[in-house]
C-alpha positions in Angstrom: 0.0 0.0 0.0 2.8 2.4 1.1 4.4 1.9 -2.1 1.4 2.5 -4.6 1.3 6.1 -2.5 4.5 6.4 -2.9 4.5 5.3 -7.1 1.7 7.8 -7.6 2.9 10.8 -5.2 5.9 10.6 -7.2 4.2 10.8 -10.8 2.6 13.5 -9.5 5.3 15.0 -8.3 6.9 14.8 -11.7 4.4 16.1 -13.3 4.1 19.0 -11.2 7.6 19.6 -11.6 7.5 19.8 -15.5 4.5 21.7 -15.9 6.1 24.4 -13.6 10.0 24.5 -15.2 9.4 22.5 -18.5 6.5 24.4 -19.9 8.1 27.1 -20.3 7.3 27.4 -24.8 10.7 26.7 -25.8 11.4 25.5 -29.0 12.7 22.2 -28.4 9.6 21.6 -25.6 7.6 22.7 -28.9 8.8 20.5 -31.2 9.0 17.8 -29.2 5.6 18.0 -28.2 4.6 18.5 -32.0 6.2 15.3 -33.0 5.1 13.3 -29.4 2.3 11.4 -30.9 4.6 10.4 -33.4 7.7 9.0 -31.3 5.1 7.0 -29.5 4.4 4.9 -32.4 8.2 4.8 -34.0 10.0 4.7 -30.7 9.6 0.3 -30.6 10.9 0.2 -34.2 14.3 2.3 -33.3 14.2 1.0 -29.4 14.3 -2.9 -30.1 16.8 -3.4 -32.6 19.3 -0.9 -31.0 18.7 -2.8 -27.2 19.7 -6.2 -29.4 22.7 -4.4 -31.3 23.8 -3.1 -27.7 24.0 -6.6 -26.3 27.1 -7.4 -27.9 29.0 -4.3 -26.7 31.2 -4.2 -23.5 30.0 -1.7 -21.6 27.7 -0.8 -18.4 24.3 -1.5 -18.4 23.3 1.9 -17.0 26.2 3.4 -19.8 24.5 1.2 -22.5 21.4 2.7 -21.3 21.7 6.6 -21.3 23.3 5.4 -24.9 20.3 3.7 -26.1 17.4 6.6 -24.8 19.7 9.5 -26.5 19.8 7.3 -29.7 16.4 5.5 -29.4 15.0 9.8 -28.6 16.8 11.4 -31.6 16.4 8.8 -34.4 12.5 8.7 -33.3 12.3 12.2 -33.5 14.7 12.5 -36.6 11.8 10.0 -38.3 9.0 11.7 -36.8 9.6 15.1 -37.8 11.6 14.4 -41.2 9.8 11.4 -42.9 6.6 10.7 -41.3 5.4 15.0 -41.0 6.2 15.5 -44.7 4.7 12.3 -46.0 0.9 13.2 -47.5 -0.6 9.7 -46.6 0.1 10.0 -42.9 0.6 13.5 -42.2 -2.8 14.3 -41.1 -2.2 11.5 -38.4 0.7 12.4 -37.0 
């Protein structure tokens, strides 16, 4: 029970916390929030096959990890806003 409180006092926390210092209408909050929907669905197809390609290399886990967000973040992104935005058939979706 204690933890469940805990789990949700600390989403809430974070949320807090980002609406009050990470809303602030910069432009990277703005495009990532433009391309969000979009990272959502791409994120598995860049995420997956980079956590397999990282299993062979001899580092960390938590290195491999901060490794694998930054490239899993930007190559979703990178696909998001460059490919997926500009494409006719699924622009109005994304």
């Amino acid at each position: 029970m204690l933890f469940a409180a805990f789990s949700v006092a600390g989403v809430l926390g974070g949320v807090a916390a980002l609406a009050r210092w990470a809303d602030s209408g910069h432009r990277v909050w703005r495009v990532l929030a433009r391309n969000a929907y979009g990272v959502y669905y791409v994120h598995p197809l860049v995420l997956y096959p980079g956590a397999l390609l990282m299993l062979g290399v001899p580092l960390p886990g938590p290195v491999k990890e901060v490794l694998l967000f930054v490239v899993a973040v930007a190559l979703s992104l990178a696909l998001t806003a460059g490919v997926l935005r500009r494409l006719p058939v699924v622009r109005a979706a994304f």
